[in-house]
C-alpha positions, 0 to 999 in steps of 0.5 A, a space after each residue: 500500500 503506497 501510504 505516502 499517496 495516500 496520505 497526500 491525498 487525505 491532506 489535500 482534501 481536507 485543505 485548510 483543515 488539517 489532518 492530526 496524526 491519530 486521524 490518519 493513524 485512524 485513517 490509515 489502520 496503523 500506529 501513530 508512530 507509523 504515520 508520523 513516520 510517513 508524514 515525515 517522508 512527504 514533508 521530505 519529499 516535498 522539501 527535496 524536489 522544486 514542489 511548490 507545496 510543503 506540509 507545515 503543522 500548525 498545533 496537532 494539524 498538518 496541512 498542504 500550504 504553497 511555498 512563501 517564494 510563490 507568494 507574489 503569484 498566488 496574490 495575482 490569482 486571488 483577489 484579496 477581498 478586504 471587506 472580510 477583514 477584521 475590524 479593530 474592535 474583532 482584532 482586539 476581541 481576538 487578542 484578548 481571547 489568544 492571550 487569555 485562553 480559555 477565557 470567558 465573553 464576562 471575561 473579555 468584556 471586562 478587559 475591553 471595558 465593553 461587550 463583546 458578545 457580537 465580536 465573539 460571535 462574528 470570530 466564532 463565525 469566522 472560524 478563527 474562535 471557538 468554544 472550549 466547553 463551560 465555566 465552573 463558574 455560576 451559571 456555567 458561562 462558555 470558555 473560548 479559545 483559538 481555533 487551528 485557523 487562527 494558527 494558520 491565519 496568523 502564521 503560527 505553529 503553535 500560541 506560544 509563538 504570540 509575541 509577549 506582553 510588555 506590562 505597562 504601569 497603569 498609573 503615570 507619575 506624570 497624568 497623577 501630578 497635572 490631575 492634582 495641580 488642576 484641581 488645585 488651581 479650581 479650589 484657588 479660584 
C-alpha cells in the first residue's frame, strides 16, 4: 500500500483543515508512530524536489500550504477581498481571547471595558474562535479559545509563538501630578 499517496491525498482534501496524526493513524489502520513516520517522508519529499507545496503543522494539524517564494503569484490569482477583514474592535476581541485562553465573553468584556458578545460571535463565525466547553463558574458561562485557523491565519505553529506582553504601569507619575495641580488651581479660584 503506497501510504505516502495516500496520505497526500487525505491532506489535500481536507485543505485548510488539517489532518492530526491519530486521524490518519485512524485513517490509515496503523500506529501513530507509523504515520508520523510517513508524514515525515512527504514533508521530505516535498522539501527535496522544486514542489511548490510543503506540509507545515500548525498545533496537532498538518496541512498542504504553497511555498512563501510563490507568494507574489498566488496574490495575482486571488483577489484579496478586504471587506472580510477584521475590524479593530474583532482584532482586539481576538487578542484578548489568544492571550487569555480559555477565557470567558464576562471575561473579555471586562478587559475591553465593553461587550463583546457580537465580536465573539462574528470570530466564532469566522472560524478563527471557538468554544472550549463551560465555566465552573455560576451559571456555567462558555470558555473560548483559538481555533487551528487562527494558527494558520496568523502564521503560527503553535500560541506560544504570540509575541509577549510588555506590562505597562497603569498609573503615570506624570497624568497623577497635572490631575492634582488642576484641581488645585479650581479650589484657588
Amino acid at each position: 500500500m503506497n501510504y505516502i499517496a495516500i496520505l497526500e491525498s487525505l491532506l489535500f482534501v481536507r485543505g485548510e483543515e488539517g489532518i492530526t496524526i491519530e486521524e490518519i493513524s485512524d485513517l490509515l489502520d496503523i500506529s501513530n508512530e507509523d504515520s508520523l513516520h510517513h508524514i515525515n517522508d512527504l514533508i521530505l519529499k516535498y522539501n527535496d524536489n522544486n514542489s511548490g507545496i510543503m506540509i507545515e503543522k500548525y498545533g496537532d494539524y498538518y496541512k498542504l500550504v504553497t511555498k512563501k517564494e510563490y507568494k507574489e503569484y498566488i496574490e495575482r490569482l486571488v483577489e484579496i477581498d478586504n471587506s472580510n477583514s477584521l475590524t479593530e474592535a474583532t482584532l482586539e476581541t481576538l487578542a484578548i481571547i489568544a492571550y487569555n485562553e480559555p477565557v470567558t465573553r464576562i471575561k473579555v468584556d471586562e478587559i475591553r471595558g465593553v461587550s463583546s458578545s457580537h465580536m465573539i460571535r462574528k470570530l466564532v463565525n469566522c472560524g478563527l474562535v471557538k468554544e472550549l466547553g463551560r465555566s465552573d463558574l455560576p451559571g456555567r458561562p462558555n470558555l473560548y479559545g483559538t481555533t487551528p485557523l487562527f494558527l494558520d491565519h496568523f502564521g503560527l505553529k503553535c500560541i506560544e509563538e504570540l509575541p509577549k506582553l510588555i506590562e505597562i504601569d497603569s498609573v503615570q507619575p506624570d497624568e497623577v501630578d497635572l490631575f492634582k495641580s488642576k484641581y488645585s488651581e479650581e479650589k484657588n479660584i
